[in-house]
N, C-alpha and C positions, 0 to 999 in steps of 0.2 A: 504494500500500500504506500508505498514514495508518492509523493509528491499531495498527500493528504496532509493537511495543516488542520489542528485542534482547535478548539474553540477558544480566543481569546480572553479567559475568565480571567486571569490575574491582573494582567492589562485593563482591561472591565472596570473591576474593582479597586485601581489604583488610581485609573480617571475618576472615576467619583469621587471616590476620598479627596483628591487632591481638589474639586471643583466642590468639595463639603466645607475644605481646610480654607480656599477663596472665599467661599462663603461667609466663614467665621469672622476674616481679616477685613471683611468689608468690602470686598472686591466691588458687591452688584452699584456700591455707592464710588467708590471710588479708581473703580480700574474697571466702568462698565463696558466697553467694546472687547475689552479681552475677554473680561469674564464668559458675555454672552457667547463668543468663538468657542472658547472652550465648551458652553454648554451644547451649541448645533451640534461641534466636531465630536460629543458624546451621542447624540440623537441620532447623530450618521451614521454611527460605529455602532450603535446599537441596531439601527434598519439593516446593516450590514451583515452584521450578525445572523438576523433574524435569516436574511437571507443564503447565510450558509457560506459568506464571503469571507471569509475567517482571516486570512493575508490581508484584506482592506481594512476589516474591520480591526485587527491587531495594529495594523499602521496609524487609521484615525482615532483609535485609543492613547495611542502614546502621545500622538498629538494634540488631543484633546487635555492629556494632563501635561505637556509641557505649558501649552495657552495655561491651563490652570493654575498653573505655580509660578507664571508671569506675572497674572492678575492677583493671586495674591501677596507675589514681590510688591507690585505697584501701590497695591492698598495698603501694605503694612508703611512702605516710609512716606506713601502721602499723610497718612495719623498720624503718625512721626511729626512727622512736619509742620501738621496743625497742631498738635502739641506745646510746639517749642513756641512761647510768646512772643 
């Protein structure tokens, strides 16, 4: 069976978390263009999936949590930043 590729569950689940982790940082307020990216490139990766696309959807998962951990970079030192008086 080569060239069968597994269900991206761990990829999956490391997008989320990371777009859970955005969430918490405040991304939807403050790093919203990213955030939202991150969350379609999760909705794709999930229709992906559904579809049986597993190399796609493993691909737009990862990218779905890089976006994610951008937007939450971005939110955490924009707080930062309002922060500092």
């Amino acid at each position: 069976m080569l060239g069968c590729a597994a269900a991206p569950v761990q990829e999956m689940s490391d997008a989320r978390q990371a777009i859970q982790a955005a969430q918490a940082a405040g991304a939807e307020r403050f790093a919203e263009n990213e955030y939202q990216e991150a969350k379609r490139l999760l909705d794709l990766a999930e229709r992906q999936l559904d579809q049986h696309r597993y190399k796609r959807a493993r691909r737009t998962a990862l990218s779905a949590r890089e976006q994610a951990i951008l937007s939450r970079e971005i939110a955490q030192e924009s707080a930062e930043s309002s922060e500092v008086p």
